[in-house]
C-alpha positions in Angstrom: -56.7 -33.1 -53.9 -54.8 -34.5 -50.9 -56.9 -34.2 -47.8 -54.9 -34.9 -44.5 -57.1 -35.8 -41.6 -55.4 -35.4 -37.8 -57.4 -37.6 -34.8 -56.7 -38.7 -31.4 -55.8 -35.7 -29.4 -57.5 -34.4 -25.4 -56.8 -34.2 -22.4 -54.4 -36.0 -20.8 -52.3 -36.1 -17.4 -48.6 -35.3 -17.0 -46.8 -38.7 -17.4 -49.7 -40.2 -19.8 -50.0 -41.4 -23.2 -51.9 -40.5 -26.6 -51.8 -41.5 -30.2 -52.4 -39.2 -33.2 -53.3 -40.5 -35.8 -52.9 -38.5 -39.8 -55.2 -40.3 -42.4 -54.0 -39.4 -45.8 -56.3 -39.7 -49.1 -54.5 -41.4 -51.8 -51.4 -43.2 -51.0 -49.2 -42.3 -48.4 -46.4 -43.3 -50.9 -46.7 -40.5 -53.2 -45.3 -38.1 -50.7 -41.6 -37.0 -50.7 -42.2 -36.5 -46.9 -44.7 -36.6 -44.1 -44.3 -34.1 -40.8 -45.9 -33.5 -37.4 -45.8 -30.1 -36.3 -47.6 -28.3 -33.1 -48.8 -25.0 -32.3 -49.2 -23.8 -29.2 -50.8 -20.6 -27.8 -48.9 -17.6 -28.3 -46.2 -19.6 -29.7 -44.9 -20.2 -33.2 -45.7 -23.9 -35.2 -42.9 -26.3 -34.1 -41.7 -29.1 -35.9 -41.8 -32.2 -34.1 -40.7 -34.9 -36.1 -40.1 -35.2 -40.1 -40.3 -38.6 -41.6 -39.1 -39.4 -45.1 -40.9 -41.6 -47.6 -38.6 -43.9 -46.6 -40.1 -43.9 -43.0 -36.9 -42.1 -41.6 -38.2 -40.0 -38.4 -36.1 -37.0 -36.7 -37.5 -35.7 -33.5 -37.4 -32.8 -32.4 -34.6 -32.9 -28.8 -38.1 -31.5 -27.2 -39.5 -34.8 -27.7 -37.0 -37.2 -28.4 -36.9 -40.2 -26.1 -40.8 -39.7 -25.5 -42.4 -39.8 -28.6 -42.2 -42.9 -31.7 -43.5 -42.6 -35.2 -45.0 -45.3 -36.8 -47.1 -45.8 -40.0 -49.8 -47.9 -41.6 -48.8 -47.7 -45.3 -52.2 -50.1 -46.2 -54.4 -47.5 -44.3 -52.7 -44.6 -45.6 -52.1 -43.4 -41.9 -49.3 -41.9 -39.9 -48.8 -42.2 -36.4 -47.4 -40.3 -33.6 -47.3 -42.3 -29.9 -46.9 -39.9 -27.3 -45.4 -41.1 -23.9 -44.4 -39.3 -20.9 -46.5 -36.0 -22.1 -45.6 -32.9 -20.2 -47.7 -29.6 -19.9 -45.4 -27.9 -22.1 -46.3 -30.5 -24.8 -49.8 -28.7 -24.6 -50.7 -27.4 -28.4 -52.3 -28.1 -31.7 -50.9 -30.9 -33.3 -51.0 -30.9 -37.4 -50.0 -33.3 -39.5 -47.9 -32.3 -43.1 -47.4 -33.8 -46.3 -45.1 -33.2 -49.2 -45.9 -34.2 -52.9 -44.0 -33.2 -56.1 -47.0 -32.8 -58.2 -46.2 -33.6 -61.8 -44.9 -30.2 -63.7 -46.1 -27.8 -60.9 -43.4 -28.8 -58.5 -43.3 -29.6 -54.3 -46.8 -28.8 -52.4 -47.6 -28.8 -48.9 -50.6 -30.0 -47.6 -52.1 -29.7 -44.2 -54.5 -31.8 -42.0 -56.8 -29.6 -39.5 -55.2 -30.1 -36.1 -56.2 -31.9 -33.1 -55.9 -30.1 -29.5 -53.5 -32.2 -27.0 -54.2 -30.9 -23.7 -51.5 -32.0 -21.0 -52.5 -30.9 -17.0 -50.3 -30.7 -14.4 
């Protein structure tokens, strides 16, 4: 089973920096994509940047410019730097992976979340 495990989020002022981090079990290679998504209240998930297995990342125009990806393929982690952070940026962050599982097809698997909290 893949477990996806999401860390480095709080509370932070406008203008600062955080990194989240996604540990993966297994190897992050098996998966046909990785994403970051966030939540926040009384709003609908948001996709904020999908990487490929390649290592390919799209931002979201929300949080391009502002936020890298970056990945540690011997730790099995993903990364998300988050610079500039603005209140609106405030949400449950989750980390996503895609596997083809052999002869059951594409899976998604989700990590738990971590709270990023941005005050004005």
């Amino acid at each position: 089973q893949v477990q996806l495990v999401e860390s480095g989020g709080g509370l932070v002022q406008a203008g600062g920096s955080l990194r989240l981090s996604c540990a993966a079990s297994g190897s992050i290679f098996s998966f046909t994509s990785m994403a970051w998504y966030r939540q926040a209240p009384g709003k609908q998930r948001e996709l904020v940047a999908s990487i490929t297995s390649g290592g390919t990342t799209t931002f979201a125009d929300s949080v391009k410019g502002r936020f890298t990806s970056s990945r540690d393929n011997a730790k099995n982690t993903l990364y998300l730097q988050m610079n500039s952070l603005k209140p609106e940026d405030t949400a449950v962050y989750y980390c996503k992976a895609n596997k083809y599982e052999s002869k059951i097809g594409p899976r998604d698997y989700w990590g738990q979340g971590t709270q990023v909290t941005v005050s004005s």
